[in-house]
Biotite code that builds the C-alpha atoms (Angstrom):
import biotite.structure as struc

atoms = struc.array([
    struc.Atom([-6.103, -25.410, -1.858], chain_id="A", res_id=1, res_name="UNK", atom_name="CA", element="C"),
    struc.Atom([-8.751, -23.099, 0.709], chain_id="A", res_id=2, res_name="UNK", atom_name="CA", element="C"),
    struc.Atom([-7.433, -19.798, 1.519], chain_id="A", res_id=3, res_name="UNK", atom_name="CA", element="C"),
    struc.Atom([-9.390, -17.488, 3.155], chain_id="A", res_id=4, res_name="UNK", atom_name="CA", element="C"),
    struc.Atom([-8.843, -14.105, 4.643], chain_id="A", res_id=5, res_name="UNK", atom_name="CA", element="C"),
    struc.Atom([-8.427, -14.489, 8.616], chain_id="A", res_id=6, res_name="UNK", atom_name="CA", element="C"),
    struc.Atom([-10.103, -12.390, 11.547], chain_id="A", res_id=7, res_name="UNK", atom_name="CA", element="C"),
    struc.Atom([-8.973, -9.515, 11.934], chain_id="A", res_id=8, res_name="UNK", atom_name="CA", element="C"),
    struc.Atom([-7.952, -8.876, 8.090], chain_id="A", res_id=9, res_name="UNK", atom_name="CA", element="C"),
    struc.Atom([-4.884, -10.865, 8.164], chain_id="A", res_id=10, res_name="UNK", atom_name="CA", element="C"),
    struc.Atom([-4.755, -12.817, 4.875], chain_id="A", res_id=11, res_name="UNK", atom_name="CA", element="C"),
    struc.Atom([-3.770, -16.424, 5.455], chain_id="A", res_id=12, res_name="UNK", atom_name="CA", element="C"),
    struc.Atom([-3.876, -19.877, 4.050], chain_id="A", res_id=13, res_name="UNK", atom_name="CA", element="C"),
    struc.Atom([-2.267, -20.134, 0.366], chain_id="A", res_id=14, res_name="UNK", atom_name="CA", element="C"),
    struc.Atom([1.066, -21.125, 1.136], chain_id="A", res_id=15, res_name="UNK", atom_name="CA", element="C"),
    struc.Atom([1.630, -25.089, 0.514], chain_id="A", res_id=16, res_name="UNK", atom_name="CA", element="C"),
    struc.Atom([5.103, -25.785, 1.889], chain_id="A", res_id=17, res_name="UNK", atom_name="CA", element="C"),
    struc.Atom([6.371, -22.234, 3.440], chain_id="A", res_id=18, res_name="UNK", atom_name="CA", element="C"),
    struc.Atom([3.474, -21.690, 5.584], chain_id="A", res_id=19, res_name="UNK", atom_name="CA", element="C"),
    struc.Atom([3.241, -19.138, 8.421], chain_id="A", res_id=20, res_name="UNK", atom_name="CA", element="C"),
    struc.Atom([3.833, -22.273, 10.600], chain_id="A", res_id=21, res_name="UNK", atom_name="CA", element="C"),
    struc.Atom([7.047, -23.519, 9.342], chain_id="A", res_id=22, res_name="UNK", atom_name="CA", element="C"),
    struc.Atom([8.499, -19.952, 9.415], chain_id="A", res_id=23, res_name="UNK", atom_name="CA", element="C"),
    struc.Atom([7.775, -19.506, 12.664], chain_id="A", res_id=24, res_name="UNK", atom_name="CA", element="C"),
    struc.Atom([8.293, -22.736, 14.214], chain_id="A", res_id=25, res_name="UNK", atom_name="CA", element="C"),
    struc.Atom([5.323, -24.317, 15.523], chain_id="A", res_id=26, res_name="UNK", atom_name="CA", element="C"),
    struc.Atom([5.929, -27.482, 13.642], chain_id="A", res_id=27, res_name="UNK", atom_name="CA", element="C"),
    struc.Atom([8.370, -30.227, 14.863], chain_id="A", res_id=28, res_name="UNK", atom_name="CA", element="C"),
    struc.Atom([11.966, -30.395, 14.186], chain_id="A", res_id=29, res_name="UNK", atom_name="CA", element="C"),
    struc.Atom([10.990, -33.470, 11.423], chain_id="A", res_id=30, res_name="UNK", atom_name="CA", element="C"),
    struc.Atom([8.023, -31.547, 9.600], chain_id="A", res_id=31, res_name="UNK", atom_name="CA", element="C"),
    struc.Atom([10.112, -28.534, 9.301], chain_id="A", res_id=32, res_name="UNK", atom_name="CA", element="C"),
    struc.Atom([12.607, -30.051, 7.428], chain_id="A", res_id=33, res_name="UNK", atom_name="CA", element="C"),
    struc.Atom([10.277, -32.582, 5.833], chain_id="A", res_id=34, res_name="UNK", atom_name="CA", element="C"),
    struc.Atom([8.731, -29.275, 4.073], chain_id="A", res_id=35, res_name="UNK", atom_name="CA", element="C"),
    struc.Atom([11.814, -28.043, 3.044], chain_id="A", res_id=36, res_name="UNK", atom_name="CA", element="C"),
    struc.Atom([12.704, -31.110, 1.231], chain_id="A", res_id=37, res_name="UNK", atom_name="CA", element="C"),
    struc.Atom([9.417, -31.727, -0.341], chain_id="A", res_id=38, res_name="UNK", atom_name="CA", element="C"),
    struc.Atom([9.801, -28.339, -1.876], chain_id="A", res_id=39, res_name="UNK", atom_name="CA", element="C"),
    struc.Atom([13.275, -29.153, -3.308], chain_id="A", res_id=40, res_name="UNK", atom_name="CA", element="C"),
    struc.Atom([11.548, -31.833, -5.069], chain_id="A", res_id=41, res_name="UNK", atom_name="CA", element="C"),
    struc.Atom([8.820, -30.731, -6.629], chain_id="A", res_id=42, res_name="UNK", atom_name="CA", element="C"),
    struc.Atom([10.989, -27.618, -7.840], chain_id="A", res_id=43, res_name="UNK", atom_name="CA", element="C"),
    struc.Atom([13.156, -29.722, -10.129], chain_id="A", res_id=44, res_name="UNK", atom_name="CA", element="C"),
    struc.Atom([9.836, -31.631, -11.074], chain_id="A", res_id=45, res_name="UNK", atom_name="CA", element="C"),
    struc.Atom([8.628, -28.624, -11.797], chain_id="A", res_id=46, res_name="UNK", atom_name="CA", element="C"),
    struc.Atom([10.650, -27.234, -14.048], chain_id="A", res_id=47, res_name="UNK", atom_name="CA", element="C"),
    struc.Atom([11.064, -29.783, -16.211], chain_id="A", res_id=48, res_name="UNK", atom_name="CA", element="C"),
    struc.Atom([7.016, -29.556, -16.658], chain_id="A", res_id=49, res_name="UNK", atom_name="CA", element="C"),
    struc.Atom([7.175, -25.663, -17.122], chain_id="A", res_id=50, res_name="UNK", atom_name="CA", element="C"),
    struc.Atom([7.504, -23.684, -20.585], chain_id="A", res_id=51, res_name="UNK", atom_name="CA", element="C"),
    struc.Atom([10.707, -22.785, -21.175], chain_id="A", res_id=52, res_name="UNK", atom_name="CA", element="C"),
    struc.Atom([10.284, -19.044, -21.103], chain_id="A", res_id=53, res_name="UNK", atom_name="CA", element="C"),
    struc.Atom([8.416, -19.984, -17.368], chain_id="A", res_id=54, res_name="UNK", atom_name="CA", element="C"),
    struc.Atom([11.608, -21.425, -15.457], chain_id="A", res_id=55, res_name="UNK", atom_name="CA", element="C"),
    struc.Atom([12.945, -18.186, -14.305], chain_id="A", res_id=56, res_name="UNK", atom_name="CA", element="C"),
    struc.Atom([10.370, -18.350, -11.808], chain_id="A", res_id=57, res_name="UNK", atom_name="CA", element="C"),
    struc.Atom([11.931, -21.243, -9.766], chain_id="A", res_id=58, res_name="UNK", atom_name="CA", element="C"),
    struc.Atom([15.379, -19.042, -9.891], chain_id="A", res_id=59, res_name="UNK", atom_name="CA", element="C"),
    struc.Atom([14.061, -15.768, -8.142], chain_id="A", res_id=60, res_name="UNK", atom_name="CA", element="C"),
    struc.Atom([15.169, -14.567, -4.615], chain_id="A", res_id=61, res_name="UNK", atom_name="CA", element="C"),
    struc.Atom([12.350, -11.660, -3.108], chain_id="A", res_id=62, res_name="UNK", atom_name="CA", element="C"),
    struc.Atom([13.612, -12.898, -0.069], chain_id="A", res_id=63, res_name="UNK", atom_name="CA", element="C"),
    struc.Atom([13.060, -9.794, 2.178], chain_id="A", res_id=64, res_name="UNK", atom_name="CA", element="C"),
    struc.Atom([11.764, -8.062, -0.943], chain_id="A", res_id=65, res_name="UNK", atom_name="CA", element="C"),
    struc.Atom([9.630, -4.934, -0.190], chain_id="A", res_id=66, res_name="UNK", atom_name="CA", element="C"),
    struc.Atom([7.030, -3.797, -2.684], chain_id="A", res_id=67, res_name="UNK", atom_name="CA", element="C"),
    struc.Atom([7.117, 0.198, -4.310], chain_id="A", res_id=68, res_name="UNK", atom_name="CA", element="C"),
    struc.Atom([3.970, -0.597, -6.324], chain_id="A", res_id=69, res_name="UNK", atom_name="CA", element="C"),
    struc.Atom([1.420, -3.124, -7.574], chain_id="A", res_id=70, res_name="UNK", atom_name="CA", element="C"),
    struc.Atom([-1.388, -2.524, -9.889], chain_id="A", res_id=71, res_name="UNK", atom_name="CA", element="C"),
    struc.Atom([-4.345, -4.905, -11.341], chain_id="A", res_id=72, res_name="UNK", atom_name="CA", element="C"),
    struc.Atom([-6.597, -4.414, -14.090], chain_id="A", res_id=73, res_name="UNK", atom_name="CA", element="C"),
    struc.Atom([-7.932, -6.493, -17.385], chain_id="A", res_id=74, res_name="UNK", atom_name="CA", element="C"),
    struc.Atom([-6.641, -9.390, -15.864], chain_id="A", res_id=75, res_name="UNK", atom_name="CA", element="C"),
    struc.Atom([-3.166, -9.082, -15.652], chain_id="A", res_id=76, res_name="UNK", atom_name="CA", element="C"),
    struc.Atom([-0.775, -8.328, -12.083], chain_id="A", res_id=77, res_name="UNK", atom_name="CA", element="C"),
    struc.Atom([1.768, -6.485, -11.813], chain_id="A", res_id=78, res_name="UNK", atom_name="CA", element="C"),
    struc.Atom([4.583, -5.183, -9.269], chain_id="A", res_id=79, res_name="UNK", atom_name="CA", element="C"),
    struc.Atom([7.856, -3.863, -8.551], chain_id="A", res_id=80, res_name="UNK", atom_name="CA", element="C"),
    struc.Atom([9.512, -5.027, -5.450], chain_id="A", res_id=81, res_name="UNK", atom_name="CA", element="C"),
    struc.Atom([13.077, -3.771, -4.082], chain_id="A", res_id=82, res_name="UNK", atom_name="CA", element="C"),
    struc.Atom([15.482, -7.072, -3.646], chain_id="A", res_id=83, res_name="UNK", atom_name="CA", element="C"),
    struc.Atom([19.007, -7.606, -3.024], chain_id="A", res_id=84, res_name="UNK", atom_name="CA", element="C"),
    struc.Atom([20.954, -6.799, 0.338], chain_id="A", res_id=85, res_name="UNK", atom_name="CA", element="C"),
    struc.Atom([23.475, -4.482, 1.317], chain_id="A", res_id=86, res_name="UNK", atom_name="CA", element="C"),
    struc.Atom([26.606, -7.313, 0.030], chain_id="A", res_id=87, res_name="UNK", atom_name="CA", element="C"),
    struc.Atom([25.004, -7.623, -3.154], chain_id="A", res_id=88, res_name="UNK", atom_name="CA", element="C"),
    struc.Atom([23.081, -4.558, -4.094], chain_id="A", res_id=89, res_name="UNK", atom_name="CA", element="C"),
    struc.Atom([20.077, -3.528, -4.696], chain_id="A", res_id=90, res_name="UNK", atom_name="CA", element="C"),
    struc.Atom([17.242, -3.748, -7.837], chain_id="A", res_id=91, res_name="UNK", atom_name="CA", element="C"),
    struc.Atom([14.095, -3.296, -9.612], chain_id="A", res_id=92, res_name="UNK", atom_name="CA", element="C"),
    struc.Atom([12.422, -6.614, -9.692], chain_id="A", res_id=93, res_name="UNK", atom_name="CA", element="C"),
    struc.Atom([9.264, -6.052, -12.080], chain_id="A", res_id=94, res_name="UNK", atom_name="CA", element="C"),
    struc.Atom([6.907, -9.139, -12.103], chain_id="A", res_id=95, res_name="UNK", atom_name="CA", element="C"),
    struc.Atom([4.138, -8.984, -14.832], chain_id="A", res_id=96, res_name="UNK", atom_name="CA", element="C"),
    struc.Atom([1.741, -11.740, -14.877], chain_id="A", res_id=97, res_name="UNK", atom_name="CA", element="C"),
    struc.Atom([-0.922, -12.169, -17.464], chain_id="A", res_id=98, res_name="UNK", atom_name="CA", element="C"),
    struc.Atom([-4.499, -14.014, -17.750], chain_id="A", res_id=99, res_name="UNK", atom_name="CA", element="C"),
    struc.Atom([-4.183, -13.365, -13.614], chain_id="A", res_id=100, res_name="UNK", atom_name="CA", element="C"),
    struc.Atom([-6.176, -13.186, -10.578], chain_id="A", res_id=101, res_name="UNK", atom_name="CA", element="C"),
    struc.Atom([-5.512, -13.265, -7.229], chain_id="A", res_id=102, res_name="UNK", atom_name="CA", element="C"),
    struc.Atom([-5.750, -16.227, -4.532], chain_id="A", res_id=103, res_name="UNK", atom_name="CA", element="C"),
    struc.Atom([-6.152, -15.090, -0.928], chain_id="A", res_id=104, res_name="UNK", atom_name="CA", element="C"),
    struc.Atom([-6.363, -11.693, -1.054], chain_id="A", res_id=105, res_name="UNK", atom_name="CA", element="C"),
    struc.Atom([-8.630, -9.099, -3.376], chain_id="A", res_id=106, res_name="UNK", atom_name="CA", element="C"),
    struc.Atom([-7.560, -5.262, -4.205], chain_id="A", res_id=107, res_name="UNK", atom_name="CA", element="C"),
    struc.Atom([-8.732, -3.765, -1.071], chain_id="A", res_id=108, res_name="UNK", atom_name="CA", element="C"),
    struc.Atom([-6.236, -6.467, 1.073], chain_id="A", res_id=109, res_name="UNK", atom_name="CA", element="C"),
    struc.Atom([-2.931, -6.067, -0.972], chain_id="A", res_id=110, res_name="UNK", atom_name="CA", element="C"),
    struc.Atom([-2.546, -1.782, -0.120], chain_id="A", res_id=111, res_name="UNK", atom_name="CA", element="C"),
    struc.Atom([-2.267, -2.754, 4.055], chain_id="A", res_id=112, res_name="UNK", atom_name="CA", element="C"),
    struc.Atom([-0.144, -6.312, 2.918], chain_id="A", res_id=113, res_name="UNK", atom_name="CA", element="C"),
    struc.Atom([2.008, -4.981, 0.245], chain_id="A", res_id=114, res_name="UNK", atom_name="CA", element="C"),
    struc.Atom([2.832, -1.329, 1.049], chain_id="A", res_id=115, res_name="UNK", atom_name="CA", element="C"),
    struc.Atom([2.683, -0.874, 4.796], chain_id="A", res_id=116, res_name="UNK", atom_name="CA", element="C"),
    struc.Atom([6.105, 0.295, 6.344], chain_id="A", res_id=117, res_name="UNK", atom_name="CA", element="C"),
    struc.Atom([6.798, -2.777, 7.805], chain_id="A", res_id=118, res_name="UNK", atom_name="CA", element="C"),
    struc.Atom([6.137, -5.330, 5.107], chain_id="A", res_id=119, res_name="UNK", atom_name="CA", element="C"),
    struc.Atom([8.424, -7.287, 3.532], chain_id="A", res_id=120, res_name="UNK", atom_name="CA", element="C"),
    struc.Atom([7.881, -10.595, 1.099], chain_id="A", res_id=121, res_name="UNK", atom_name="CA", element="C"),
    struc.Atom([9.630, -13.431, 2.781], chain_id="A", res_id=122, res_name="UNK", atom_name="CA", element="C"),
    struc.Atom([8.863, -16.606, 1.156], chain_id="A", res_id=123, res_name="UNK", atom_name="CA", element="C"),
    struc.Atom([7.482, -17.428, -2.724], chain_id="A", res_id=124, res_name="UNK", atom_name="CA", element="C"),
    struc.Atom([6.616, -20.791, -4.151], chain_id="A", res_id=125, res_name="UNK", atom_name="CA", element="C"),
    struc.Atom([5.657, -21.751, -7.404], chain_id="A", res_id=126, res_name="UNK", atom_name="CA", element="C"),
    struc.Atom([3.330, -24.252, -8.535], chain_id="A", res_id=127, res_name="UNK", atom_name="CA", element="C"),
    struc.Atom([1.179, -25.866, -11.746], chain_id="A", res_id=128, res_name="UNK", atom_name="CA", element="C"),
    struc.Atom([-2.721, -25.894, -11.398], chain_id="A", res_id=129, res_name="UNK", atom_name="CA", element="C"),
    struc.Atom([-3.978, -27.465, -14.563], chain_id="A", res_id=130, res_name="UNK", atom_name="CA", element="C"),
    struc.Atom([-2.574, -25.594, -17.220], chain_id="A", res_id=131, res_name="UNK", atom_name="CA", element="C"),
    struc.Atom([-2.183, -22.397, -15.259], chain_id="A", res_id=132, res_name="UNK", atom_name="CA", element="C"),
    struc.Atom([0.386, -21.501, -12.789], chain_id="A", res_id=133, res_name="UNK", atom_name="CA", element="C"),
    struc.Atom([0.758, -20.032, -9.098], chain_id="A", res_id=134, res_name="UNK", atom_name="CA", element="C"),
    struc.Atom([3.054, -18.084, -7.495], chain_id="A", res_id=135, res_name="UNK", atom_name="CA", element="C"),
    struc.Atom([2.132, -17.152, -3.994], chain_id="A", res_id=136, res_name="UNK", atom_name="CA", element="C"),
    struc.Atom([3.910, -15.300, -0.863], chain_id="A", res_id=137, res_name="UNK", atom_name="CA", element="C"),
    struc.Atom([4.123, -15.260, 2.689], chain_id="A", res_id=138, res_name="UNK", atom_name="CA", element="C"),
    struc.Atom([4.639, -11.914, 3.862], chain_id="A", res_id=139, res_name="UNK", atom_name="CA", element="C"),
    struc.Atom([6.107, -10.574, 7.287], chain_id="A", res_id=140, res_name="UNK", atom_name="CA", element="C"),
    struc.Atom([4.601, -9.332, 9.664], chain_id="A", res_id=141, res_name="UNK", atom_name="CA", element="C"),
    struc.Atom([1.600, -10.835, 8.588], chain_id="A", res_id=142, res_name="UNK", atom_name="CA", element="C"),
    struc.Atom([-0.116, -12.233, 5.264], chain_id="A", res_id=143, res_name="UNK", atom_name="CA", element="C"),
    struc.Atom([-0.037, -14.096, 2.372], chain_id="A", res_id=144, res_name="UNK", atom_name="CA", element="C"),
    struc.Atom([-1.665, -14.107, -0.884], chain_id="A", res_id=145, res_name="UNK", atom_name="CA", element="C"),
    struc.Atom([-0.997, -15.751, -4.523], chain_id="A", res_id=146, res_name="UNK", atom_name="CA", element="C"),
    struc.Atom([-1.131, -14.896, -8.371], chain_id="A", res_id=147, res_name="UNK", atom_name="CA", element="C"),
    struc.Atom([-2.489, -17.294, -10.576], chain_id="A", res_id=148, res_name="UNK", atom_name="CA", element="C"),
    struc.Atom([-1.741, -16.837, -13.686], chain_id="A", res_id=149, res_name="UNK", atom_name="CA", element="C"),
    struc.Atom([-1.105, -18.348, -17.866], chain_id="A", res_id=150, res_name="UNK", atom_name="CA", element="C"),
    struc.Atom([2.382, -16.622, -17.927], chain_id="A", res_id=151, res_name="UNK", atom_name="CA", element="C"),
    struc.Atom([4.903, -14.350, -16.222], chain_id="A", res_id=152, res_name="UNK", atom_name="CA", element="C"),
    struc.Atom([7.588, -11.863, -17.207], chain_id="A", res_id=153, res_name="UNK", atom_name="CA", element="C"),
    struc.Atom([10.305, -10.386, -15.173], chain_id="A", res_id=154, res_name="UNK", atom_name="CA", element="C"),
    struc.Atom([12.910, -7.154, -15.603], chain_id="A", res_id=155, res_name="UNK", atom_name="CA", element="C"),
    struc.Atom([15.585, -5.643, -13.267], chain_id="A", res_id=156, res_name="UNK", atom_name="CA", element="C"),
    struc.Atom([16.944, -2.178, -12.928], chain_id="A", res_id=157, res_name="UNK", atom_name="CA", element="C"),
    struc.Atom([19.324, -1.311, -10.628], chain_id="A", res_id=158, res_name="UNK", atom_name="CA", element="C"),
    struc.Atom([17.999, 0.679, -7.597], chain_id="A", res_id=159, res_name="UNK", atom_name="CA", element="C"),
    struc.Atom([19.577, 2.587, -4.288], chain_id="A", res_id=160, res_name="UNK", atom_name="CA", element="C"),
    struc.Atom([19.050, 1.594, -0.618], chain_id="A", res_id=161, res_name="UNK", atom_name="CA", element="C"),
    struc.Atom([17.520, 4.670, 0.180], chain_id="A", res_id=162, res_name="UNK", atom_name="CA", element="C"),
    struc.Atom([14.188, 3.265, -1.044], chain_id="A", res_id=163, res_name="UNK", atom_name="CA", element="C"),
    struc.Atom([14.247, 0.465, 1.858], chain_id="A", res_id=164, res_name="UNK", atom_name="CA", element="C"),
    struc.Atom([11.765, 1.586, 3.935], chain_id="A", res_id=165, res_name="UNK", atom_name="CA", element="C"),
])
């Protein structure tokens, strides 16, 4: 799949089904729903392909997930990213991915995308390339990048609303 990194410095092009497109809807009443259900099929299909230990990645919700700090170096990625709401709380979520690199984006990129005081992580997909896997994001207001990677792991902590920025 191309990705590239748009004028301007706005990353852009690694999302498959949740595009910047279908978010904001510039695609037809038919293809916006045609992506949604294409995705709900090839999650299940998914899964059943992925390592056990793996499948938690289908079950996350970053929806509106805003990152307190990333870090790469000897090939693995990591981050912790506030989740929850108000209703349900807040947490930790601490994603570690190992043998990874980065799709659509490089280190310079993810400081403006991941930590600037409006940003917030509003779609994730995951998908199989060969023997590796993806994980990639569409963030708001602008952005998108991926994580390919051999394996993930994932911890929660509990966390306050005070750090929503």
């Amino acid at each position: 799949m191309p990705f590239c990194i748009a004028s301007g410095g706005t990353i852009s092009g690694v999302m498959q089904w949740f595009t910047r497109e279908w978010r904001d809807g510039a695609l037809s009443d038919e293809e916006w729903q045609q992506r949604l259900d294409d995705y709900a099929l090839h999650a299940p299909a998914l899964r059943s392909d992925l390592p056990v230990d793996q499948t938690w990645l289908l079950d996350l919700d970053l929806h509106d997930g805003q990152v307190q700090s990333w870090q790469q170096r000897d090939g693995q990625f990591s981050w912790v990213l506030l989740t929850g709401d108000f209703q349900r709380g807040y947490r930790l979520t601490s994603l570690h991915y190992l043998d990874a690199r980065l799709i659509g984006a490089d280190k310079e990129d993810l400081n403006e995308l991941l930590l600037g005081p409006r940003s917030e992580l509003l779609y994730d997909e995951v998908s199989q390339v060969g023997e590796l896997l993806e994980h990639r994001f569409l963030f708001d207001p602008s952005g998108e990048f991926g994580v390919r990677f051999r394996r993930a792991s994932v911890s929660h902590a509990p966390a306050d609303s005070t750090l929503r920025r």
